[in-house]
Backbone bond lengths (Angstrom), bond angles and torsions (degrees), N, CA, C in turn:
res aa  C-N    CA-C-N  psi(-1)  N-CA   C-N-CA  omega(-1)  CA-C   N-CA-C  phi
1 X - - - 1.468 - - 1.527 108.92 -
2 X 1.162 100.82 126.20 2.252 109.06 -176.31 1.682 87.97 -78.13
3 X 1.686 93.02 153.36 1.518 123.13 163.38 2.201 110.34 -69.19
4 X 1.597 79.52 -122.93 0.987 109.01 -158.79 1.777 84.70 -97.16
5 X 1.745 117.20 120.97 1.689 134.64 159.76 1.213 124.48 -89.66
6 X 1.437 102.39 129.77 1.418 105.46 175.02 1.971 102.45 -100.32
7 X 0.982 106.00 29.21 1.362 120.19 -174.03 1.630 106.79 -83.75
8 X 1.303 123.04 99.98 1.684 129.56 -151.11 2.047 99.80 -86.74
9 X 1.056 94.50 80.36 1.406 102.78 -178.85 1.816 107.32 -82.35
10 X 1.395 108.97 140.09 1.106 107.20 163.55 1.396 138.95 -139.85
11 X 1.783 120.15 27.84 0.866 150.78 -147.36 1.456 114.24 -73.62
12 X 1.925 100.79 -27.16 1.626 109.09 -166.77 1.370 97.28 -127.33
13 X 1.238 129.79 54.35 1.234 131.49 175.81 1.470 125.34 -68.30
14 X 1.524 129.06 -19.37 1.485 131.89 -175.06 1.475 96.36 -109.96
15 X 1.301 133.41 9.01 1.480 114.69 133.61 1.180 135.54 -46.19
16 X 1.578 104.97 -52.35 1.718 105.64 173.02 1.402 117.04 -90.61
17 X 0.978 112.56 37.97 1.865 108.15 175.50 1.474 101.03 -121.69
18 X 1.135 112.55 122.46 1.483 112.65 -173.03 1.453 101.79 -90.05
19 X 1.490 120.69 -15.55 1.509 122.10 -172.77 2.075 89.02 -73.86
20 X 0.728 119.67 30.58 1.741 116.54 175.24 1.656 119.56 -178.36
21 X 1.720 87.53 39.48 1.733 118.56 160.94 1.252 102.27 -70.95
22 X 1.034 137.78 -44.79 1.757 124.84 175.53 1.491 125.14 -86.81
23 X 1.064 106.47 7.92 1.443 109.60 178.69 1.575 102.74 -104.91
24 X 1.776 114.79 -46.21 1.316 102.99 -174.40 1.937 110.40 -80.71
25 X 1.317 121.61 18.18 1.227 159.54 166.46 1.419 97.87 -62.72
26 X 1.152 101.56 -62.47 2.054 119.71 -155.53 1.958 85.93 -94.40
27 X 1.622 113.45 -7.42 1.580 71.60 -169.53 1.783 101.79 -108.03
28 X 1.626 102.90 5.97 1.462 124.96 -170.78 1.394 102.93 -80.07
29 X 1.132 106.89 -52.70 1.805 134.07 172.63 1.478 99.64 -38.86
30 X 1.252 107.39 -57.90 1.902 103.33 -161.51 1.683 95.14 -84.03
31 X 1.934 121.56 -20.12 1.071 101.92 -179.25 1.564 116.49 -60.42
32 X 1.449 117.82 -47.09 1.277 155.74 179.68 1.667 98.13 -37.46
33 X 0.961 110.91 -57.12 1.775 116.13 -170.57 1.231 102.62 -63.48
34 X 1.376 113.68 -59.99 1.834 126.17 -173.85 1.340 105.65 -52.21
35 X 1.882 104.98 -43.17 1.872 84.19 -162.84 1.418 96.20 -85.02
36 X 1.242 145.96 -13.01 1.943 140.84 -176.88 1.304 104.78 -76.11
37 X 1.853 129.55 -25.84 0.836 129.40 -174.35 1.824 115.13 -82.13
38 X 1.518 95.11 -24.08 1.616 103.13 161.01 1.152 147.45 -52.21
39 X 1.610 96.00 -19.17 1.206 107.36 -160.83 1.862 98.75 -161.86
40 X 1.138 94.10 -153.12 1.863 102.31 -178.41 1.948 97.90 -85.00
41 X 1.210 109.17 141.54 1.827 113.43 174.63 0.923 98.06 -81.94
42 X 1.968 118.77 61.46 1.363 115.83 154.63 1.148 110.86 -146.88
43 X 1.854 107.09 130.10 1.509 93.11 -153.26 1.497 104.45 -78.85
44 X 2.348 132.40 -8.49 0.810 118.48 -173.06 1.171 113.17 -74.56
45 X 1.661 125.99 2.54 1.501 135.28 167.44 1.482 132.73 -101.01
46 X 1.621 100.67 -13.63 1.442 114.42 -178.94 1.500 109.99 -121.49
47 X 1.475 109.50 112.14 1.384 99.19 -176.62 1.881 130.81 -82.57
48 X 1.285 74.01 -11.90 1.930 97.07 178.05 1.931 103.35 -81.56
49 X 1.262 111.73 -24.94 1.583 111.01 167.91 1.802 102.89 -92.72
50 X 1.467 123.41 -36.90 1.347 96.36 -174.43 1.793 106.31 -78.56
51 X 1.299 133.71 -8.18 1.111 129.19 146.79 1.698 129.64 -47.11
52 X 1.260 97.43 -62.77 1.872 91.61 175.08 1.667 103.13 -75.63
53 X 1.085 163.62 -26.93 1.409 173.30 134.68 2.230 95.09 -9.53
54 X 1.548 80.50 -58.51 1.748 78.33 169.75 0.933 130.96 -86.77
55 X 1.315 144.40 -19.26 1.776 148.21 123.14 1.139 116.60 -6.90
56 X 1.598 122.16 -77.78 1.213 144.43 170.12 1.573 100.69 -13.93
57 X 1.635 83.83 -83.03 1.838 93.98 -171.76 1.247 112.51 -43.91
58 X 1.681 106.23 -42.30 1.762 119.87 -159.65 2.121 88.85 -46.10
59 X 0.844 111.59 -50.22 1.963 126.06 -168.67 1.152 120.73 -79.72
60 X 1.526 115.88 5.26 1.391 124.87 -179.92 1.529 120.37 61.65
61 X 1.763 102.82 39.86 1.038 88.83 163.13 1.275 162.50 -95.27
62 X 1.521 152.88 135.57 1.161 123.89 -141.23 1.391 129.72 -52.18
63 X 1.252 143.68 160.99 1.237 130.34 170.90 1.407 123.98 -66.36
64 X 1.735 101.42 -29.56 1.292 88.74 -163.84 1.830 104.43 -84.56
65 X 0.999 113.43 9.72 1.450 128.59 -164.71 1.622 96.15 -94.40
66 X 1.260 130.45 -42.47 1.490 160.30 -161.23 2.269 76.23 -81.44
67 X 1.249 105.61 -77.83 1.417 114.64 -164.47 1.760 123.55 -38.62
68 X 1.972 89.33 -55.43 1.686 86.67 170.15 1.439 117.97 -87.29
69 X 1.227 119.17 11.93 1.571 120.48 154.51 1.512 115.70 -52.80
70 X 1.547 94.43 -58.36 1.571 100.95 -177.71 0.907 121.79 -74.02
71 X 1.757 131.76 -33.49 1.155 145.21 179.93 1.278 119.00 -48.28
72 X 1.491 115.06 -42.40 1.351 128.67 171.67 1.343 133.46 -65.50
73 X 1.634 120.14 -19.97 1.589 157.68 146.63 1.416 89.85 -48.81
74 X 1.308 102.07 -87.60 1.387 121.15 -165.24 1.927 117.32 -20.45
75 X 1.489 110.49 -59.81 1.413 157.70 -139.26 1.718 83.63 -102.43
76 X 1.013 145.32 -62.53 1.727 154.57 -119.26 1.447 108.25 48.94
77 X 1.081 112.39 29.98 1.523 103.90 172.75 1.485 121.74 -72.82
78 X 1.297 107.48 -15.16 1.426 97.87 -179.38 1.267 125.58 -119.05
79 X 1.392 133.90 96.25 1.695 131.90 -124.34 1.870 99.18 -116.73
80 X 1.807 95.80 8.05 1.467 80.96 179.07 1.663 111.98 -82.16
81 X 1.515 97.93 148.79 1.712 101.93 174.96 1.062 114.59 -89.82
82 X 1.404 141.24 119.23 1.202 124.60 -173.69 1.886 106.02 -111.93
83 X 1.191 107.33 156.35 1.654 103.18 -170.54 1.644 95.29 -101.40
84 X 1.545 112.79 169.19 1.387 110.39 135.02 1.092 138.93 -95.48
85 X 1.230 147.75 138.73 1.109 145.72 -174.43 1.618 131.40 -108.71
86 X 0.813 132.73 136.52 1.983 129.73 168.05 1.316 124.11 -91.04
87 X 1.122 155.39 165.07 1.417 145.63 163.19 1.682 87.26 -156.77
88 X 1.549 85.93 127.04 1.893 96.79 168.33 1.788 103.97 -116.49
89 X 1.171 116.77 164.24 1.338 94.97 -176.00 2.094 99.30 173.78
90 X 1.038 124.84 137.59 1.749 108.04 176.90 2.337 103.99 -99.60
91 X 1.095 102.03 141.58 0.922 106.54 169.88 1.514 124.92 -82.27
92 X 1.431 142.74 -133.65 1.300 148.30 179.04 2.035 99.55 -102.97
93 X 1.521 92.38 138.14 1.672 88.51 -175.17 1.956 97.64 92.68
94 X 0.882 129.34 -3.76 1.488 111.98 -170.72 1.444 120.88 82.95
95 X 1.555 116.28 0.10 1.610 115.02 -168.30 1.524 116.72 -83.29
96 X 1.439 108.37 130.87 1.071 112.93 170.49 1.736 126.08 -63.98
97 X 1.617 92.89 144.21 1.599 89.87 -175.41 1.334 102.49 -151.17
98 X 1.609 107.91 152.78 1.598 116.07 -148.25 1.837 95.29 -132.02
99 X 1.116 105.77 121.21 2.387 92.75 170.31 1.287 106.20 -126.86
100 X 1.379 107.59 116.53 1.366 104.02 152.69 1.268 130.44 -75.98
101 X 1.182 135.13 155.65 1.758 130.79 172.79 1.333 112.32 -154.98
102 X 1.564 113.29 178.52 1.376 113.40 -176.68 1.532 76.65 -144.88
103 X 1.611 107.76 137.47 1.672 116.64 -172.19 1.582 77.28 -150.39
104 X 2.220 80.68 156.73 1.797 87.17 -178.66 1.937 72.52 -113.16
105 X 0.886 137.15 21.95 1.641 134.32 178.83 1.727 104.84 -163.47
106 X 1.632 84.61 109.01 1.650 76.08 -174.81 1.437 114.85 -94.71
107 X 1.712 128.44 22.89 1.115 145.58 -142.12 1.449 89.66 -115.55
108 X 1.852 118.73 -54.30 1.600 119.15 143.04 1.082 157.95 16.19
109 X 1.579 80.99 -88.94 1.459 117.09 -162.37 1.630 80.72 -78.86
110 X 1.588 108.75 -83.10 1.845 110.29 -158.83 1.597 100.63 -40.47
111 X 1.361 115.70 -34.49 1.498 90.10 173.99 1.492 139.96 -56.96
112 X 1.017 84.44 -56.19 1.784 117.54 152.26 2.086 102.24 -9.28
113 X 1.434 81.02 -102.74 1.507 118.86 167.57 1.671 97.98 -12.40
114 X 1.350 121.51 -52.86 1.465 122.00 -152.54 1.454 96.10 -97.25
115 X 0.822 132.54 -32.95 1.402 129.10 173.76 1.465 107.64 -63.27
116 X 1.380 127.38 -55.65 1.191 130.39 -176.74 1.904 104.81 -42.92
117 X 1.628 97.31 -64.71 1.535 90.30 -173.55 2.028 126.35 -49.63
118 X 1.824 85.14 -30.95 1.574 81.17 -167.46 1.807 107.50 -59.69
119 X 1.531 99.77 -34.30 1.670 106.16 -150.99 1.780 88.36 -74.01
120 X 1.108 128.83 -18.51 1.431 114.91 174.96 1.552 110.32 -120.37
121 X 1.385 100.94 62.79 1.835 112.70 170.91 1.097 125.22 60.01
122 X 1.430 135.60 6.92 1.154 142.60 177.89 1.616 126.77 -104.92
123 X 1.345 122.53 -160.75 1.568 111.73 -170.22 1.740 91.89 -164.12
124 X 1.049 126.67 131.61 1.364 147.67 178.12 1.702 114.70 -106.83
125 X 1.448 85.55 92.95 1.451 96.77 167.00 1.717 151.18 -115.75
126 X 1.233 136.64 -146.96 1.377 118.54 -166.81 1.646 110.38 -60.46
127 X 1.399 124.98 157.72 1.349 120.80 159.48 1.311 116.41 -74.07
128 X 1.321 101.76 123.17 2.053 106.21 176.75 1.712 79.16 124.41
129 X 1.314 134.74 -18.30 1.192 122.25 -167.87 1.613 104.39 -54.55
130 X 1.092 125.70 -81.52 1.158 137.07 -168.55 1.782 117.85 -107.54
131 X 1.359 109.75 34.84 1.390 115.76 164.58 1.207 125.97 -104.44
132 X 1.420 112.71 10.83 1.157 135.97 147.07 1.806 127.69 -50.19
133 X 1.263 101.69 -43.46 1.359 135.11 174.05 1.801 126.40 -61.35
134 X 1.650 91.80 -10.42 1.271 98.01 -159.67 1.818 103.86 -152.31
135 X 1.568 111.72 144.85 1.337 101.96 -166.93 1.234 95.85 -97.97
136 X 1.771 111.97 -174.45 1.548 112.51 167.18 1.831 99.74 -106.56
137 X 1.460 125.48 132.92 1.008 133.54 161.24 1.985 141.07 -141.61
138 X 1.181 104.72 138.35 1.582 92.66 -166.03 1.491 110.74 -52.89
139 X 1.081 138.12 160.60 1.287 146.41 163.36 1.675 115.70 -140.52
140 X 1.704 97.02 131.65 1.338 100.50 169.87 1.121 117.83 -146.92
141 X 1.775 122.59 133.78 1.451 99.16 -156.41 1.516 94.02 -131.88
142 X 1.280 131.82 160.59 1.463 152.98 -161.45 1.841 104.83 -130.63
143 X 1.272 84.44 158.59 1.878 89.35 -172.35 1.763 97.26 -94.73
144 X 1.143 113.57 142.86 1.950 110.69 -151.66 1.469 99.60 -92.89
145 X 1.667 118.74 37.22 1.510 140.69 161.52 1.365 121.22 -81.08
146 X 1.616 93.41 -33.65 0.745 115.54 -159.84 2.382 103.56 -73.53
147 X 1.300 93.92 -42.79 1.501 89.38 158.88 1.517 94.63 123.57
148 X 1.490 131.19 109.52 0.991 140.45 170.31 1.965 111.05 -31.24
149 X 1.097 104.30 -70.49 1.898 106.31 -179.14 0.975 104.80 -56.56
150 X 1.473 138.53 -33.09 0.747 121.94 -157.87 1.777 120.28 -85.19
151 X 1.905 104.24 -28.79 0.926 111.73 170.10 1.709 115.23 -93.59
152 X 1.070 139.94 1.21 1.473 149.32 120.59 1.498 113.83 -27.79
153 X 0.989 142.46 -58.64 1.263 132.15 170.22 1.269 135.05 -90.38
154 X 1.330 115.31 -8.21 1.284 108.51 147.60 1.747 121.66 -81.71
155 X 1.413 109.68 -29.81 1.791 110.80 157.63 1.778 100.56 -41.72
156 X 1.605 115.52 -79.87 1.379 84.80 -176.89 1.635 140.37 -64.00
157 X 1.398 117.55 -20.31 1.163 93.39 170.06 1.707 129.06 -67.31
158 X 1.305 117.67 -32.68 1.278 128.38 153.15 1.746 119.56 -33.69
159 X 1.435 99.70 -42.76 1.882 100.48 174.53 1.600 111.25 99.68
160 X 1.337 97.78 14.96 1.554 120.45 166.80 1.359 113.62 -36.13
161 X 1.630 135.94 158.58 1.337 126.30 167.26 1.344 105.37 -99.19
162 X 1.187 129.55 -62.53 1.689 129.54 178.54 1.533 119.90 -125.33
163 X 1.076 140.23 150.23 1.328 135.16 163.00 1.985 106.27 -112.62
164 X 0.720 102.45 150.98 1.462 129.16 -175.97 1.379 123.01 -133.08
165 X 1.656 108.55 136.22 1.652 111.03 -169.19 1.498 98.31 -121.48
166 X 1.215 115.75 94.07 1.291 108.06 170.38 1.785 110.35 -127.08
167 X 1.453 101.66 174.51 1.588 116.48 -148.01 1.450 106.96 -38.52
168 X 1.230 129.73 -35.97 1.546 124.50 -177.79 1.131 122.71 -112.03
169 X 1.482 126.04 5.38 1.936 138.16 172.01 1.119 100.27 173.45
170 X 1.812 93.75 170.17 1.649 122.69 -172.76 1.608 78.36 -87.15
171 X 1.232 115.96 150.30 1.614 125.12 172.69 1.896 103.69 -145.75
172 X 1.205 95.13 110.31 1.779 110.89 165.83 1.180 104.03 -91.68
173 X 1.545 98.66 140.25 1.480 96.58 162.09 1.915 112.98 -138.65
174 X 0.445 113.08 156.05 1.517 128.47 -177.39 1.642 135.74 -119.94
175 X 1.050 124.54 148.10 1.936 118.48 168.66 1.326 98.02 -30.17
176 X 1.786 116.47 159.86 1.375 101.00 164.15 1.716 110.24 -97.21
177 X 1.371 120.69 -2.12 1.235 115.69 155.19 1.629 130.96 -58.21
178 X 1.591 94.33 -36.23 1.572 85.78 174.62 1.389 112.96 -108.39
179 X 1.601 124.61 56.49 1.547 141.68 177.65 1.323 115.49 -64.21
180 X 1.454 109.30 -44.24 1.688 114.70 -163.82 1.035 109.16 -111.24
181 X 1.660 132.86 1.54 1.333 136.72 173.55 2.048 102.02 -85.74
182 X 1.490 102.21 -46.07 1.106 109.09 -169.54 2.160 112.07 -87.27
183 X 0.907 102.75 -15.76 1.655 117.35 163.37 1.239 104.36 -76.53
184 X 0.886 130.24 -34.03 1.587 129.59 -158.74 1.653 102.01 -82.47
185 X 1.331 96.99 -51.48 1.598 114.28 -178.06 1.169 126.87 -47.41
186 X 1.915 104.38 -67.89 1.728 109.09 137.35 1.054 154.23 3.59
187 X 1.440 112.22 -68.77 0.945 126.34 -174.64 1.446 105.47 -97.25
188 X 1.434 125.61 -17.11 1.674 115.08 159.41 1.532 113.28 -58.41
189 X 1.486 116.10 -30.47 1.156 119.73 -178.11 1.640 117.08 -85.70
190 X 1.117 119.80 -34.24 1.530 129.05 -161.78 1.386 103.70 -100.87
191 X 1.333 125.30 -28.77 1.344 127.65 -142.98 1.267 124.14 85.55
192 X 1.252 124.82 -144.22 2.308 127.83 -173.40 1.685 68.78 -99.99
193 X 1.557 81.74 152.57 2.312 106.41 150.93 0.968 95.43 -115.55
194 X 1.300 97.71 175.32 1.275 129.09 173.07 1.840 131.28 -76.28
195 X 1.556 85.93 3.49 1.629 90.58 156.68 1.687 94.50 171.91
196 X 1.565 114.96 154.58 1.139 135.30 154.60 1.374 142.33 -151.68
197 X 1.162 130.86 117.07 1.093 142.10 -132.45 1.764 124.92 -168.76
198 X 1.195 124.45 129.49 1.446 120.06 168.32 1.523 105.02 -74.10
199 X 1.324 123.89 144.41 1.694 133.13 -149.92 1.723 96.07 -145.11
200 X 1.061 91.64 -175.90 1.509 116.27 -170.97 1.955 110.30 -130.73
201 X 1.231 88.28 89.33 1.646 94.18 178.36 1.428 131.32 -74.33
202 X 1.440 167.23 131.84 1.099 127.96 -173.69 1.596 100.74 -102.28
203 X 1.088 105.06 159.32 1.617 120.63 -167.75 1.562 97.09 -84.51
204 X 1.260 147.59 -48.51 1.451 141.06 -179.51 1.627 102.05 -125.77
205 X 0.951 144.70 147.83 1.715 146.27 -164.13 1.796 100.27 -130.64
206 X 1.148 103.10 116.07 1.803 99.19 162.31 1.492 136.75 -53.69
207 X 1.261 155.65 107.05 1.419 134.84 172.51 1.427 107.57 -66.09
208 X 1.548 102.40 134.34 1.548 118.08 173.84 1.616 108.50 -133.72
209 X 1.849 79.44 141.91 1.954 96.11 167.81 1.210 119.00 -34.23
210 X 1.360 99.43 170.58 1.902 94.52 162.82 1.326 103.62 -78.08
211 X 1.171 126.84 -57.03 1.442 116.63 -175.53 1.696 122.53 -33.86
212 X 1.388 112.06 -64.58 1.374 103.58 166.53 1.273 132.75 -54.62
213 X 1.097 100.82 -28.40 2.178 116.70 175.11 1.081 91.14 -56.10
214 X 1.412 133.05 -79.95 1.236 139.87 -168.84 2.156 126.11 -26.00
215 X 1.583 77.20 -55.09 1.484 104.58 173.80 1.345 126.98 -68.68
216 X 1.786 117.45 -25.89 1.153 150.26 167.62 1.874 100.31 -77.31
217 X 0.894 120.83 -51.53 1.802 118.86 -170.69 1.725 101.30 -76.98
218 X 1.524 104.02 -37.16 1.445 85.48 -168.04 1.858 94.59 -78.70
219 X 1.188 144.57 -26.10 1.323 135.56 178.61 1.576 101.46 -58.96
220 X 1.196 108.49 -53.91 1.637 116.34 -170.76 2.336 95.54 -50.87
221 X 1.264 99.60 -65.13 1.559 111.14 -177.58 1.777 101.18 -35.17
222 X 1.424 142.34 -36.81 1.290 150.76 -90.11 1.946 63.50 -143.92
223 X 1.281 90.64 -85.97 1.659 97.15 -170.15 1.454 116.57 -36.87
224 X 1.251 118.72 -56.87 1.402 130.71 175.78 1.532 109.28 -49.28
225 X 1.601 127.41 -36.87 1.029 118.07 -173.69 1.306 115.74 -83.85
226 X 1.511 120.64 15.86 1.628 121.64 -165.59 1.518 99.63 -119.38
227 X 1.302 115.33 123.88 1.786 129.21 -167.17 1.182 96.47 -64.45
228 X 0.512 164.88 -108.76 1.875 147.59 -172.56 1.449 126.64 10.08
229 X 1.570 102.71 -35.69 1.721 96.28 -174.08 1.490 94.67 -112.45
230 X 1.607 99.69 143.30 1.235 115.61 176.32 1.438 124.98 -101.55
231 X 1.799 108.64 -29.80 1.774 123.10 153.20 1.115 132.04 -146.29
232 X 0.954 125.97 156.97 1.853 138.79 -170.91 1.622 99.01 -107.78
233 X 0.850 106.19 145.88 1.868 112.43 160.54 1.784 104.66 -155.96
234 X 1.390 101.93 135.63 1.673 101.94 179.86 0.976 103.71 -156.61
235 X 1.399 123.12 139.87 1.557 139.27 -175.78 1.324 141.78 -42.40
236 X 1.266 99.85 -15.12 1.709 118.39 -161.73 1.439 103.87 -100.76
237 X 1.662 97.86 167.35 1.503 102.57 -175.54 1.560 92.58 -154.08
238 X 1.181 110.25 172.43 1.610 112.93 169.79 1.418 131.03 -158.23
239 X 1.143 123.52 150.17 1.768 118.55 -144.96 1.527 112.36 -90.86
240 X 1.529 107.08 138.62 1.262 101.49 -179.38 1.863 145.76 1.95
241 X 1.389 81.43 -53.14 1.711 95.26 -179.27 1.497 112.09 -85.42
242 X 1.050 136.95 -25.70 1.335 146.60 111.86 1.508 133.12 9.89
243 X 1.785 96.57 -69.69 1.294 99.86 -162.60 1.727 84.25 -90.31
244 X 0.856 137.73 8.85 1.581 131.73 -168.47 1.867 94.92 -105.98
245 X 1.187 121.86 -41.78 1.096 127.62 164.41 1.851 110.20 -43.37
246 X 0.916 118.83 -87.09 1.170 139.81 147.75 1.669 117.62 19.38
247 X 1.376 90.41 -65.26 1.578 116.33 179.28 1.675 128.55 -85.58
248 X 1.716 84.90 -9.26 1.456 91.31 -178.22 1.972 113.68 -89.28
């Protein structure tokens, strides 16, 4: 199990932006509906609802916001169907890039989706294109208050594979077979995080300029800001002097 990464990930970036607290609000909400509707509106029976149920909280979200999510399950009040969706597609630099979404029109959304890539140098192509590129793995991430050792050892007793400290949380990740054994565990110990979820890892990551980084974050920023998509994942990473650029 690795310490502390200098591995410049940037996959979960509108967690820490509070300027898009109400949007990832609206995108918890529709997670919340989809996953109760999967299954029984109980999260001690549905593990894909007691996952987003702990997100929610992980972000402070309100209860009563958490409540008429369910209420509306609960009730049939809320009769939209929503799909899931994939989008494979390479951005600027050659980087691979992966979207999940939940669309009640997927005619939309992929449109959507394709416009975004063209206007920032890229090309959106078949699904299976580039998921090759990328593994499936659990992810669970904690607010880094929470205390590096502290969330290190409960990763291993849980049976975690690595934990990671990077700029905005401690992030474990795990097999995605053993997701809900080792989330579960966690979070008896830690309390809710701030997110959990099986993810999209990439197996080798490109280094990119600033220029393309740049061009790459604002497409990634672009995607994230469109109610339909719920995550981005893309291959690239970029080096210290770089990411300091970046930030300035």
């Amino acid at each position: 199990m690795a310490g502390h990464s200098q591995f410049k990930n940037i996959m979960h970036r509108k967690g820490a932006q509070d300027s898009k607290r109400a949007r990832t609000f609206a995108k918890l909400t529709r997670e919340i509906i989809v996953a109760a509707k999967s299954g029984l509106p109980d999260p001690a029976t549905n593990p894909r609802l007691r996952s987003a149920l702990a997100a929610a909280r992980g972000v402070n979200m309100p209860k009563d916001n958490i409540d008429r999510a369910l209420k509306k399950v609960i009730g049939g009040e809320d009769n939209t169907n929503y799909d899931e969706v994939r989008y494979e597609g390479y951005g600027a630099g050659g980087v691979a890039v992966i979207i999940e979404g939940l669309t009640d029109n997927r005619n939309r959304t992929a449109s959507e989706i394709r416009s975004i890539f063209t206007k920032h140098g890229g090309s959106l192509g078949e699904t299976g294109g580039v998921a090759f590129q990328f593994e499936r793995v659990g992810l669970i991430r904690f607010d880094r208050t929470k205390g590096f050792d502290t969330v290190f050892e409960a990763a291993v007793e849980a049976g975690a594979d690595n934990v990671e400290d990077t700029e905005d949380a401690l992030e474990i990740t795990c097999p995605m077979d053993e997701f809900a054994s080792v989330r579960d565990a966690v979070i008896e110990t830690l309390g809710d995080p701030m997110e959990a979820k099986i993810m999209w890892r990439p197996v080798n990551t490109i280094s990119c300029n600033e220029e393309t980084a740049r061009t790459l974050i604002k497409m990634i920023d672009t995607l994230e800001d469109n109610d339909d998509v719920q995550n981005v994942y893309a291959n690239f990473e970029v080096s210290d002097e770089v990411a300091q650029k970046l930030a300035s």
